[in-house]
mmCIF file of the C-alpha atoms, coordinates in Angstrom:
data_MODEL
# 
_entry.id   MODEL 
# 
loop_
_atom_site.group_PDB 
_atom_site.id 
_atom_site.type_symbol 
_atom_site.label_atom_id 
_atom_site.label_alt_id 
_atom_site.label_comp_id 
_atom_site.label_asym_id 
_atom_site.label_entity_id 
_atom_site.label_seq_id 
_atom_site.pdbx_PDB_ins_code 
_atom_site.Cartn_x 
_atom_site.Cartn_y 
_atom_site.Cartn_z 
_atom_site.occupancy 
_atom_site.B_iso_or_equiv 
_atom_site.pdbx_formal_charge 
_atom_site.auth_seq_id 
_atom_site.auth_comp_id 
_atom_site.auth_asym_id 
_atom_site.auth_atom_id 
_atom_site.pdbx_PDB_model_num 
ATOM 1   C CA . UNK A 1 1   ? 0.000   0.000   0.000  1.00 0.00 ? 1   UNK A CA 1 
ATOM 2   C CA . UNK A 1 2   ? 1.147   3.206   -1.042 1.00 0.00 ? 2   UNK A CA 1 
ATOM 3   C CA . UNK A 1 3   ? 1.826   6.471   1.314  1.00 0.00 ? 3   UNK A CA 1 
ATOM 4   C CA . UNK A 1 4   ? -1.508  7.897   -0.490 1.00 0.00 ? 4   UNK A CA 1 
ATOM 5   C CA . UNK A 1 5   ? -3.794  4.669   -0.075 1.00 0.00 ? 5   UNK A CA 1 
ATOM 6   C CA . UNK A 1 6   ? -5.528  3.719   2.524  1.00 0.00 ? 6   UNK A CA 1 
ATOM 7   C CA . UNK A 1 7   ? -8.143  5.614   5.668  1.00 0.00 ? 7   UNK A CA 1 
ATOM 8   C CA . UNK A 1 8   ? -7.132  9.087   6.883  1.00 0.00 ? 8   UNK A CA 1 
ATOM 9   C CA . UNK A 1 9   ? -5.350  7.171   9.553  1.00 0.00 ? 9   UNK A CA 1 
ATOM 10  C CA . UNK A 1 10  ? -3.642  4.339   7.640  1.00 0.00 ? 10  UNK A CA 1 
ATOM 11  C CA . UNK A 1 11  ? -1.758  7.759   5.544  1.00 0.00 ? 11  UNK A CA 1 
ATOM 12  C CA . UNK A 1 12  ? -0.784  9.760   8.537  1.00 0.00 ? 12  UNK A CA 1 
ATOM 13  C CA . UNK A 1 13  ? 0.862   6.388   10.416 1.00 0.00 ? 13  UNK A CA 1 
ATOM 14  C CA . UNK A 1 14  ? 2.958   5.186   7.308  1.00 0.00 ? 14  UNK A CA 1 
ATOM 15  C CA . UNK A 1 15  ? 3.981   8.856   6.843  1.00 0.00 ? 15  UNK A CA 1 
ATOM 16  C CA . UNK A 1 16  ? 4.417   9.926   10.590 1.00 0.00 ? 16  UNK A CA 1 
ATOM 17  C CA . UNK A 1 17  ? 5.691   6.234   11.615 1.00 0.00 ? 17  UNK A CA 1 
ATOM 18  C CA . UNK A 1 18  ? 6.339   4.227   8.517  1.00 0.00 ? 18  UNK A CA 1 
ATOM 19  C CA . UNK A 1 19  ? 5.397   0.807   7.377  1.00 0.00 ? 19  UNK A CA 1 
ATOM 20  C CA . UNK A 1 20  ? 5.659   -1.161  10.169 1.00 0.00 ? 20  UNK A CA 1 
ATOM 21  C CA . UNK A 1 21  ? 3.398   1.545   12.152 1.00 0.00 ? 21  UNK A CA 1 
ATOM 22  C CA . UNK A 1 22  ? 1.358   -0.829  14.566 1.00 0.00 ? 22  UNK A CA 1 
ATOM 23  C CA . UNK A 1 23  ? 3.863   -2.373  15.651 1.00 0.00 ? 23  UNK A CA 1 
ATOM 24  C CA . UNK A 1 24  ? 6.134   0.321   16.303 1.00 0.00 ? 24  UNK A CA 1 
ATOM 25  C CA . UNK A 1 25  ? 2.983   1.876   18.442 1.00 0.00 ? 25  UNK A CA 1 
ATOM 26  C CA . UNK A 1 26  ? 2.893   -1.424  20.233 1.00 0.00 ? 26  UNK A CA 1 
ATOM 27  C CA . UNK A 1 27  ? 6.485   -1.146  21.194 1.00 0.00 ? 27  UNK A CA 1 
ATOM 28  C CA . UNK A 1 28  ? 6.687   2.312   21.997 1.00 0.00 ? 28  UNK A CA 1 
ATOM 29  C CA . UNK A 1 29  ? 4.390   1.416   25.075 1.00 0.00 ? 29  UNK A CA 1 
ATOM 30  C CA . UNK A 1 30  ? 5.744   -1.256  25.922 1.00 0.00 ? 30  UNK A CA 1 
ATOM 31  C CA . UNK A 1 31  ? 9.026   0.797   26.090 1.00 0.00 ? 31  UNK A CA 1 
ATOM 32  C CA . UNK A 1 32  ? 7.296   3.240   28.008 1.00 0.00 ? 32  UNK A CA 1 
ATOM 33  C CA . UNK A 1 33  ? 6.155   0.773   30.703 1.00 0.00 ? 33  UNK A CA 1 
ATOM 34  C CA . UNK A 1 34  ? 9.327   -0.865  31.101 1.00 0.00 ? 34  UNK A CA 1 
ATOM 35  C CA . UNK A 1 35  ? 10.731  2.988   31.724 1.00 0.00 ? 35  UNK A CA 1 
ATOM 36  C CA . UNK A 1 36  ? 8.102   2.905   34.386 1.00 0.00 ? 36  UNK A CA 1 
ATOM 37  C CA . UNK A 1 37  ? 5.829   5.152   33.047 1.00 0.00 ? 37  UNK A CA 1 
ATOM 38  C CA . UNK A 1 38  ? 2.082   5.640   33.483 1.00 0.00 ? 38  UNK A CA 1 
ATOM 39  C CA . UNK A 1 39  ? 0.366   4.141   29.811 1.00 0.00 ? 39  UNK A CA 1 
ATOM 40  C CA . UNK A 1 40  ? -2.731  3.372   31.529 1.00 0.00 ? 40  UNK A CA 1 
ATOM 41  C CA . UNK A 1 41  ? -4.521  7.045   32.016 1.00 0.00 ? 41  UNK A CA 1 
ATOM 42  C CA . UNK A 1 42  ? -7.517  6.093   29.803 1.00 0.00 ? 42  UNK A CA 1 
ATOM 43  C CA . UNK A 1 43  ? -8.637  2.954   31.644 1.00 0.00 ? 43  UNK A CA 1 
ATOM 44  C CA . UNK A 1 44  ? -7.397  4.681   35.137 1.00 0.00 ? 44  UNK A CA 1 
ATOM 45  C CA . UNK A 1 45  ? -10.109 7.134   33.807 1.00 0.00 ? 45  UNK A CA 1 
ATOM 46  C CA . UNK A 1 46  ? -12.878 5.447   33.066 1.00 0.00 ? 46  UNK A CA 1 
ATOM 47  C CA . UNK A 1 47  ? -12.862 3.688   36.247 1.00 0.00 ? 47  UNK A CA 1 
ATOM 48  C CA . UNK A 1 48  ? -14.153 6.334   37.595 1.00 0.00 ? 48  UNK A CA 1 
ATOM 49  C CA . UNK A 1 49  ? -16.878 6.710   35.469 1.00 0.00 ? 49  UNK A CA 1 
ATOM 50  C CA . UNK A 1 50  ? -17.876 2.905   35.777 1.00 0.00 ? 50  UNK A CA 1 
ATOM 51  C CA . UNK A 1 51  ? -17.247 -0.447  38.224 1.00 0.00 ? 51  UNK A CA 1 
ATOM 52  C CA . UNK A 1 52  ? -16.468 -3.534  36.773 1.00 0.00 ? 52  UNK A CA 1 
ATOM 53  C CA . UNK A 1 53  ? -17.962 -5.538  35.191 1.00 0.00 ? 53  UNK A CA 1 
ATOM 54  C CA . UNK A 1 54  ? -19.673 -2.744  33.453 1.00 0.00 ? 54  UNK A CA 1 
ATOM 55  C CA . UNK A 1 55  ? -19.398 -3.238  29.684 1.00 0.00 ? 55  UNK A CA 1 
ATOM 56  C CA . UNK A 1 56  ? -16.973 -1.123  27.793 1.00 0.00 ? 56  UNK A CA 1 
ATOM 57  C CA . UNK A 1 57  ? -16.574 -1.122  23.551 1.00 0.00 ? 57  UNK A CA 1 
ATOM 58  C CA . UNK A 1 58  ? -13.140 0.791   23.045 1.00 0.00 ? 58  UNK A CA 1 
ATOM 59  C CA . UNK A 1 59  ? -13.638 2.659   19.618 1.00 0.00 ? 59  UNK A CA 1 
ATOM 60  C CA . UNK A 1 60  ? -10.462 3.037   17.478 1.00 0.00 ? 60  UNK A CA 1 
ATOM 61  C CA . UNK A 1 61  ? -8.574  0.210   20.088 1.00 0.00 ? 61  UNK A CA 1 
ATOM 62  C CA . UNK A 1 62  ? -6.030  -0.087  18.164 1.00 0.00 ? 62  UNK A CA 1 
ATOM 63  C CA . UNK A 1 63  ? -3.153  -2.153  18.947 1.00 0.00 ? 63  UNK A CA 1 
ATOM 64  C CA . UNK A 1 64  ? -5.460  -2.970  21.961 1.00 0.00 ? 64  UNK A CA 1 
ATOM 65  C CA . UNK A 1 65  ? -3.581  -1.099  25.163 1.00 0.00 ? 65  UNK A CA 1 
ATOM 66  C CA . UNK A 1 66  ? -6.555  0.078   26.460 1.00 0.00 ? 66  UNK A CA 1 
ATOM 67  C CA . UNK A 1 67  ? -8.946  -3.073  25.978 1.00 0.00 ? 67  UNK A CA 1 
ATOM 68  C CA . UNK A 1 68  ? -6.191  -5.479  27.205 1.00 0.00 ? 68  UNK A CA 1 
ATOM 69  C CA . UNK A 1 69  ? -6.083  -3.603  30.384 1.00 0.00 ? 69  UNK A CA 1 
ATOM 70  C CA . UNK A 1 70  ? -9.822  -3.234  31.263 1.00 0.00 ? 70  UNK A CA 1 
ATOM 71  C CA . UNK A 1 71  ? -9.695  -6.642  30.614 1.00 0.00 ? 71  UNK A CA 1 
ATOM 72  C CA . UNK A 1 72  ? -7.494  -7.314  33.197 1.00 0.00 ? 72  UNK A CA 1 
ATOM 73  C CA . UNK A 1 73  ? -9.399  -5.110  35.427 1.00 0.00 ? 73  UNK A CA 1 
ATOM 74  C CA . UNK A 1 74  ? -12.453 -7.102  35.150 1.00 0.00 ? 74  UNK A CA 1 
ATOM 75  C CA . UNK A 1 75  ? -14.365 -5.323  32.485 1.00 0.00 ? 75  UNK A CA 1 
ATOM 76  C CA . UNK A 1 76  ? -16.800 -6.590  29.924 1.00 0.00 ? 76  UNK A CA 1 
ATOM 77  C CA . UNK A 1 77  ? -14.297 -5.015  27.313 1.00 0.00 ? 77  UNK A CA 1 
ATOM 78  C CA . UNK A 1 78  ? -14.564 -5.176  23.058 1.00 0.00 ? 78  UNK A CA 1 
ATOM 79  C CA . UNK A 1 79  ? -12.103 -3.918  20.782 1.00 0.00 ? 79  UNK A CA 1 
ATOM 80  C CA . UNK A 1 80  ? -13.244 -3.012  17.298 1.00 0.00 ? 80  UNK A CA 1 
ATOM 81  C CA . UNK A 1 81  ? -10.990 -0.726  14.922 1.00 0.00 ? 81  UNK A CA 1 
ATOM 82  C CA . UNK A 1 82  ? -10.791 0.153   11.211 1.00 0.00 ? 82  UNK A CA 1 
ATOM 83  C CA . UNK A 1 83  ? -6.664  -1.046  10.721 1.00 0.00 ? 83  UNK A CA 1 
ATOM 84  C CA . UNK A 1 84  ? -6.517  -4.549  10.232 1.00 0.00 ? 84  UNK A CA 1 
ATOM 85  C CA . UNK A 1 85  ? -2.249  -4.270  10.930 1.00 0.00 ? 85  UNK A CA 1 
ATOM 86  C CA . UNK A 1 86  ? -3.408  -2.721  14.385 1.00 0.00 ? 86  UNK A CA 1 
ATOM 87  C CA . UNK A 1 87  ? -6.005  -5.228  15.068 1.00 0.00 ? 87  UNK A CA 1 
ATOM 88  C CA . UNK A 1 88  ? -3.413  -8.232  13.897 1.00 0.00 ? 88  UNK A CA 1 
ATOM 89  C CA . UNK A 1 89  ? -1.558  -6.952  16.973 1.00 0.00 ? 89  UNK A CA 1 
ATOM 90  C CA . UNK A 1 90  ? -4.120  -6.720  19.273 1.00 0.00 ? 90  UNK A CA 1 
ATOM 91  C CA . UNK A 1 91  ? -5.294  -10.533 18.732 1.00 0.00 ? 91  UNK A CA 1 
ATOM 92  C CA . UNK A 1 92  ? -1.622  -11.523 18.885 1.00 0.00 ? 92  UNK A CA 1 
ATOM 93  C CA . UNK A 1 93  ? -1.320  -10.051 22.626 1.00 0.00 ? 93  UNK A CA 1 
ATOM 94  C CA . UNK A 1 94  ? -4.744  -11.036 23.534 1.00 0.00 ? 94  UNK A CA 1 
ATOM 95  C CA . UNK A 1 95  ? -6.328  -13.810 21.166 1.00 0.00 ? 95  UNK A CA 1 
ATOM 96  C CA . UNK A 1 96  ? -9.048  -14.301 23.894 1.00 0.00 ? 96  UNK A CA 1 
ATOM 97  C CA . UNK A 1 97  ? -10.630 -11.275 23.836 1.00 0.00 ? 97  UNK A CA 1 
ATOM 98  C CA . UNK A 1 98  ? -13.665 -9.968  21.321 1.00 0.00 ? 98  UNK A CA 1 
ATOM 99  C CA . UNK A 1 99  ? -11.751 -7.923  18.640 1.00 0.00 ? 99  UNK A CA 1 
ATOM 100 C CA . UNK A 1 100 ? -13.881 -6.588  15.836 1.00 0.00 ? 100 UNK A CA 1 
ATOM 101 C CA . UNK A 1 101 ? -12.950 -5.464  12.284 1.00 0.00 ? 101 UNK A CA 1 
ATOM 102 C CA . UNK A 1 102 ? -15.339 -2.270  11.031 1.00 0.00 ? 102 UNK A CA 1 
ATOM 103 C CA . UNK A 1 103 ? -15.982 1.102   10.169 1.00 0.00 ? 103 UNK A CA 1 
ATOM 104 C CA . UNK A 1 104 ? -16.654 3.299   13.066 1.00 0.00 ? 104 UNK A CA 1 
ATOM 105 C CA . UNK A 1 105 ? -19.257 4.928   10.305 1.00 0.00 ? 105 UNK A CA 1 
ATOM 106 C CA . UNK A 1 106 ? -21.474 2.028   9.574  1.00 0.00 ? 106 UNK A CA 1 
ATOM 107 C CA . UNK A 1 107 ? -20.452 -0.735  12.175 1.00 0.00 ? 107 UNK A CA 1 
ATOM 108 C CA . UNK A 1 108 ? -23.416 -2.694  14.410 1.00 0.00 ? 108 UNK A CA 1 
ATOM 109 C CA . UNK A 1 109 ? -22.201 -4.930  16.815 1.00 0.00 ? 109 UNK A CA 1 
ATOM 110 C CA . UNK A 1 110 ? -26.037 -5.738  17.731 1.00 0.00 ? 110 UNK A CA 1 
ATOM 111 C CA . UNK A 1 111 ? -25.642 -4.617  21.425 1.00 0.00 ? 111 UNK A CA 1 
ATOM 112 C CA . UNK A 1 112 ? -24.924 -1.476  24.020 1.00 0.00 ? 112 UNK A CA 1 
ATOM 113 C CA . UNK A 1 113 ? -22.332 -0.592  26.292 1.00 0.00 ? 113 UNK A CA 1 
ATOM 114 C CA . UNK A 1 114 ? -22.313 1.288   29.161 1.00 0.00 ? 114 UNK A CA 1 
ATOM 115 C CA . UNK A 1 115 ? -19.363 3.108   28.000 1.00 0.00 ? 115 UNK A CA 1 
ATOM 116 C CA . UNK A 1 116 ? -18.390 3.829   24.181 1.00 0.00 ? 116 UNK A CA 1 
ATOM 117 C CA . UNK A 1 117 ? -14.370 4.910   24.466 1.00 0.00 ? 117 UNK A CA 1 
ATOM 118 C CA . UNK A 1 118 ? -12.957 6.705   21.587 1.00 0.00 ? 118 UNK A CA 1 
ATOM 119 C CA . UNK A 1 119 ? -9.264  7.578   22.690 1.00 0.00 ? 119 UNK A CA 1 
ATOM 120 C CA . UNK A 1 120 ? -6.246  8.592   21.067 1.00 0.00 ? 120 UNK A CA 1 
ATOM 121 C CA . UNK A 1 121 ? -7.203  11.284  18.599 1.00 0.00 ? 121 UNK A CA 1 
ATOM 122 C CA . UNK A 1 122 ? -10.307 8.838   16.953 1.00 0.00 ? 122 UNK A CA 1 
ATOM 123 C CA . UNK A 1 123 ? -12.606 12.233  16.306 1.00 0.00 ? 123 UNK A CA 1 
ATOM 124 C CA . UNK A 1 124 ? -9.739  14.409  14.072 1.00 0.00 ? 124 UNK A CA 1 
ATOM 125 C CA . UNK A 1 125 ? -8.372  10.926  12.394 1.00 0.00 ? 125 UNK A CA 1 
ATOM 126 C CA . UNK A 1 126 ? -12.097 9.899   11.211 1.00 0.00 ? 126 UNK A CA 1 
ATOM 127 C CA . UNK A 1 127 ? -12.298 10.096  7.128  1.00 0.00 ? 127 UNK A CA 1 
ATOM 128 C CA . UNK A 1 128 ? -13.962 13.041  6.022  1.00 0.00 ? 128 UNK A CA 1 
ATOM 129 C CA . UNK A 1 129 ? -17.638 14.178  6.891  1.00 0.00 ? 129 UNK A CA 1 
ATOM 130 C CA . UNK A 1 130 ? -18.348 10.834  8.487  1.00 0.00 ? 130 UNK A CA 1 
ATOM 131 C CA . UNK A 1 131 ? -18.727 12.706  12.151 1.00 0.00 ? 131 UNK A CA 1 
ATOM 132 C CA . UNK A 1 132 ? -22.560 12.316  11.841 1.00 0.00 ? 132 UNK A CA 1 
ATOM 133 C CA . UNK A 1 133 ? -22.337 9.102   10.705 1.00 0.00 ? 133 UNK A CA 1 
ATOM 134 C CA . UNK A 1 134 ? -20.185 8.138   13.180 1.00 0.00 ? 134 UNK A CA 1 
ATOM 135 C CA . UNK A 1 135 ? -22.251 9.541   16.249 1.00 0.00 ? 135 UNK A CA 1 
ATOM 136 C CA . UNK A 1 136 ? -25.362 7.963   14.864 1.00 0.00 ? 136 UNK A CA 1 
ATOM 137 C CA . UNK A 1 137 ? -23.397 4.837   15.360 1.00 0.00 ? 137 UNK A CA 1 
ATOM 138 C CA . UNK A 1 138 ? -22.132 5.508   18.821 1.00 0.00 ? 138 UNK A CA 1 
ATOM 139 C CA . UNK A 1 139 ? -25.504 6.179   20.101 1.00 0.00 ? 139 UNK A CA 1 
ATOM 140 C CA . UNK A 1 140 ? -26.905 3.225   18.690 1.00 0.00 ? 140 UNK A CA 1 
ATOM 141 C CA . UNK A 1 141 ? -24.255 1.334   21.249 1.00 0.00 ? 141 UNK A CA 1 
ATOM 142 C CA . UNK A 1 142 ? -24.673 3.175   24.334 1.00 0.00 ? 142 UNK A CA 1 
ATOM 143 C CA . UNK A 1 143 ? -26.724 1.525   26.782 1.00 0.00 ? 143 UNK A CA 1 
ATOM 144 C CA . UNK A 1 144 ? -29.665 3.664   28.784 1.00 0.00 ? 144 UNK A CA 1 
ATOM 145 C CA . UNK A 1 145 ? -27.995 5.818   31.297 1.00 0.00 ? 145 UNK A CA 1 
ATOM 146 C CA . UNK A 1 146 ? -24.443 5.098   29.412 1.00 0.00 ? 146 UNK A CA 1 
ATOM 147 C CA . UNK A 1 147 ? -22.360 7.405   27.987 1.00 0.00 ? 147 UNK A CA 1 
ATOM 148 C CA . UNK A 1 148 ? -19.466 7.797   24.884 1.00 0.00 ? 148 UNK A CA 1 
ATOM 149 C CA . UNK A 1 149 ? -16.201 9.780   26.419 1.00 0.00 ? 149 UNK A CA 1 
ATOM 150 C CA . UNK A 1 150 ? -13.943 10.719  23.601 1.00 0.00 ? 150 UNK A CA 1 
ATOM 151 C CA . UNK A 1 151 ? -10.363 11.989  23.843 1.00 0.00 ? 151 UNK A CA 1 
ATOM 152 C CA . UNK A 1 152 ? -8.822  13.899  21.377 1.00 0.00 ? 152 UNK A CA 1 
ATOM 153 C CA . UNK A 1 153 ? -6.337  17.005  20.310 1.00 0.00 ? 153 UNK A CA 1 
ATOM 154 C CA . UNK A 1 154 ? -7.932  20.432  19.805 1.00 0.00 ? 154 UNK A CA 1 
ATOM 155 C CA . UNK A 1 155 ? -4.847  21.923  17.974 1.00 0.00 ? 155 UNK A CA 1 
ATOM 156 C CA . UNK A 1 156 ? -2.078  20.792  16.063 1.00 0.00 ? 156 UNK A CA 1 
ATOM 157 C CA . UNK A 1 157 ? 0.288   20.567  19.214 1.00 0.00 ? 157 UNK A CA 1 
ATOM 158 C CA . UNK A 1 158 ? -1.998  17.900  20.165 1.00 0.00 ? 158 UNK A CA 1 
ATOM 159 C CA . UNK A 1 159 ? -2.332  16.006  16.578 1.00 0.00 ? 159 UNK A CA 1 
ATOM 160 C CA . UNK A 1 160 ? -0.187  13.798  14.469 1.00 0.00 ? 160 UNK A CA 1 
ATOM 161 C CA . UNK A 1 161 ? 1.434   15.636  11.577 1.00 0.00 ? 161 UNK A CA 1 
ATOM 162 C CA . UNK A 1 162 ? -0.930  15.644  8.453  1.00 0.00 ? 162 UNK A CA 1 
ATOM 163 C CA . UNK A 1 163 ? -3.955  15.472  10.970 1.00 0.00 ? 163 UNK A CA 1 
ATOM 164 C CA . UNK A 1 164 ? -7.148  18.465  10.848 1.00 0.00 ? 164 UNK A CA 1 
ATOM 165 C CA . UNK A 1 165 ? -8.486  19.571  13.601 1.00 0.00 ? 165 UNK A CA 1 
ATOM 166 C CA . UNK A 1 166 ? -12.129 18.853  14.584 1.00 0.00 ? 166 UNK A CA 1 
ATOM 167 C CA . UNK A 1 167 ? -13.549 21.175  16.430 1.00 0.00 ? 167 UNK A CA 1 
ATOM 168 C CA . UNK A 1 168 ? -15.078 20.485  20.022 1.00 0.00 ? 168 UNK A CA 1 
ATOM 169 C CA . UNK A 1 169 ? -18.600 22.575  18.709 1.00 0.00 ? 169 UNK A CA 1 
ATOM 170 C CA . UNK A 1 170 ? -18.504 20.059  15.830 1.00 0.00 ? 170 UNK A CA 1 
ATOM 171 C CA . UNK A 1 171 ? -18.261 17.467  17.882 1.00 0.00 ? 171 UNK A CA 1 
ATOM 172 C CA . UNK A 1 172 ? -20.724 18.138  20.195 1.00 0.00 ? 172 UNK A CA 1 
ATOM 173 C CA . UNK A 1 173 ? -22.990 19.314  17.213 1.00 0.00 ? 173 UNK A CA 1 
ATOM 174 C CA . UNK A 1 174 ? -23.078 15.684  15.534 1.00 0.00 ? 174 UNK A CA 1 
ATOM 175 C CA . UNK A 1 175 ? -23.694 13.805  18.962 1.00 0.00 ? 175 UNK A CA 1 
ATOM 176 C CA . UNK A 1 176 ? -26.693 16.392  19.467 1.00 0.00 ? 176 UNK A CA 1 
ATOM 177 C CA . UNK A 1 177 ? -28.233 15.402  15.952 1.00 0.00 ? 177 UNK A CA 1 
ATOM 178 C CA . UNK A 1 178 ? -27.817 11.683  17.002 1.00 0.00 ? 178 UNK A CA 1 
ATOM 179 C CA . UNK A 1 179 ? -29.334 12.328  20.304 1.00 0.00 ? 179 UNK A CA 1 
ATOM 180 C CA . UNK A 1 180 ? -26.355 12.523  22.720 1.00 0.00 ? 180 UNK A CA 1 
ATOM 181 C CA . UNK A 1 181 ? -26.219 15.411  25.276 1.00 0.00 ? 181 UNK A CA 1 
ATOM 182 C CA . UNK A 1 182 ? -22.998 16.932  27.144 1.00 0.00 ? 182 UNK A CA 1 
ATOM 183 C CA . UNK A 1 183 ? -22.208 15.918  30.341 1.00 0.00 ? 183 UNK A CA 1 
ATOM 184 C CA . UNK A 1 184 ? -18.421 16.621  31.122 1.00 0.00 ? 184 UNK A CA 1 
ATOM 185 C CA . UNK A 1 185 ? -15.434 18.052  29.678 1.00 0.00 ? 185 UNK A CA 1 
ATOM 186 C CA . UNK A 1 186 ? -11.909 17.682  30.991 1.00 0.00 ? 186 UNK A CA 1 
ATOM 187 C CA . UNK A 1 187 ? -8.029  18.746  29.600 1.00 0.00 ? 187 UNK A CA 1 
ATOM 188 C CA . UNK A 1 188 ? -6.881  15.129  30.021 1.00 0.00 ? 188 UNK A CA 1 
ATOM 189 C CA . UNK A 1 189 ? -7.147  11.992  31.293 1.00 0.00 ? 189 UNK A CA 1 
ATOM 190 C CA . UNK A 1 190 ? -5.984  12.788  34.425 1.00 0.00 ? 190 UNK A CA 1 
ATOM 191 C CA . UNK A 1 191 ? -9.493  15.115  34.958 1.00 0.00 ? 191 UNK A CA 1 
ATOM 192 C CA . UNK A 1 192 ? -7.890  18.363  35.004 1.00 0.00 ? 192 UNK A CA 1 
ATOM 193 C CA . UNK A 1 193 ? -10.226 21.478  34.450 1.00 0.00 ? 193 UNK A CA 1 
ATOM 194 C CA . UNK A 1 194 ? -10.916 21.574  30.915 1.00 0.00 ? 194 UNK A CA 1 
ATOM 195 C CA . UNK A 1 195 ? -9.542  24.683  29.201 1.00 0.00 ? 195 UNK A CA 1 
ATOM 196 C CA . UNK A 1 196 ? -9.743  25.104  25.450 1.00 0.00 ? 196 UNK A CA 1 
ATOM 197 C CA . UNK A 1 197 ? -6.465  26.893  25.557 1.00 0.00 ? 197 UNK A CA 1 
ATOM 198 C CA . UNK A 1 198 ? -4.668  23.263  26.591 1.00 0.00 ? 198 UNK A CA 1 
ATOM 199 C CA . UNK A 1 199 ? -5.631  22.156  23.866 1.00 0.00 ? 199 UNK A CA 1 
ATOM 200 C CA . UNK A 1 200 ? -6.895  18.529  24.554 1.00 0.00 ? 200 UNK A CA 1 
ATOM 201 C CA . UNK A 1 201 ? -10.395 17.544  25.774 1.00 0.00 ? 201 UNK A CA 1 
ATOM 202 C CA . UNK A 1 202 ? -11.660 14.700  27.128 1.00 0.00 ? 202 UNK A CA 1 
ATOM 203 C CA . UNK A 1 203 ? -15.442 15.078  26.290 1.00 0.00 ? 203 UNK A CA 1 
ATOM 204 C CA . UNK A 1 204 ? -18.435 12.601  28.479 1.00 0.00 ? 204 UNK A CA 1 
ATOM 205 C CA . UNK A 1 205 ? -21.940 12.820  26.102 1.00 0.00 ? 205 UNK A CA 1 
ATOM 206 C CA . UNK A 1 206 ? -24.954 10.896  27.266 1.00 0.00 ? 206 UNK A CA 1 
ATOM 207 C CA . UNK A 1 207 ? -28.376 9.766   26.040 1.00 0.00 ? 207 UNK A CA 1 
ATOM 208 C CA . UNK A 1 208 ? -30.584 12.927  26.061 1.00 0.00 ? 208 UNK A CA 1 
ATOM 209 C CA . UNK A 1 209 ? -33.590 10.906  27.474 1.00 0.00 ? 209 UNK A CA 1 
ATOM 210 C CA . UNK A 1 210 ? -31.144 9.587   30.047 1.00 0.00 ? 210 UNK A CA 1 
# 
């Protein structure tokens, strides 16, 4: 596959990372972990939102990090991403757990989840004018009283090379139309007040009829 082929995503890795991108994003955190360092700030997250065994589909999982570990912390986790090279690395770590192969635009796993995760810059990385479609599809998985928490840069500081920035209003404008409500806003991970001027939200929407 050439440097111009392939999802929004699948151009920025091979350009930013090169060929061998999934598993150099594998590695990287395992490097990071064997420094010592934190790699777990999503799932410490959402354990405050939710108690195992709560159910949990992780949006964009990638090489898996983040499903592996609320696996290990007792959640009803699934992984489902677009990249078939991440996803070949995520079943190779963890062939026991549910990974999924589809378009975040048109998927339909045929159940909800009490939390829909969408980290590491899912929102700007989606292919273009698919945010609609996208949060129609989210909602459809969230569970009554549930809610979708996405992560993601707000300027290019906070985006891969190559990547556009989505807008938080255009965010929140798409889960309106599919029927999902604001209900938090943080600069990180780590729940710090959110300030635009950071640059990085971590954004909770709900049901509206929640």
């Amino acid at each position: 596959m050439s440097a111009e082929e392939g999802t929004r995503w699948q151009r920025i890795a091979r350009l930013t990372v090169g060929e061998d991108y999934a598993r150099t994003y594998a590695e990287r955190f395992r490097a990071m972990a064997g420094r010592g360092e934190d790699v777990h700030g999503e799932a410490t997250f959402l354990t405050g939102l939710v108690a195992p065994p709560a159910s949990v589909l992780d949006a964009g999982c990638g090489t898996g990090r983040i499903t592996v570990r609320l696996a290990g912390l007792g959640y009803d986790v699934v992984g489902l991403d677009v990249d078939p090279a991440m996803l070949e690395v995520a079943r190779d770590q963890a062939p026991d757990l549910a990974w999924h192969h589809a378009d975040l635009a048109s998927f339909d796993l045929g159940r909800r989840f009490d939390v829909v995760l969408l980290a590491g810059n899912i929102v700007p990385l989606l292919e273009p004018d698919t945010l609609s479609a996208v949060a129609e599809r989210l909602a459809a998985h969230v569970a009554p009283g549930g809610r979708v928490v996405c992560g993601f840069g707000l300027d290019t500081d906070h985006l891969p090379a190559g990547c556009p920035v989505t807008p938080l209003r255009d965010l929140d404008a798409a889960m309106a139309a599919a029927g999902l409500g604001p209900l938090a806003r943080w600069s990180g991970w780590d729940r710090a007040p959110f300030a635009e001027a950071i640059g990085y939200v971590v954004a909770e929407h709900g049901p509206m009829d929640r």
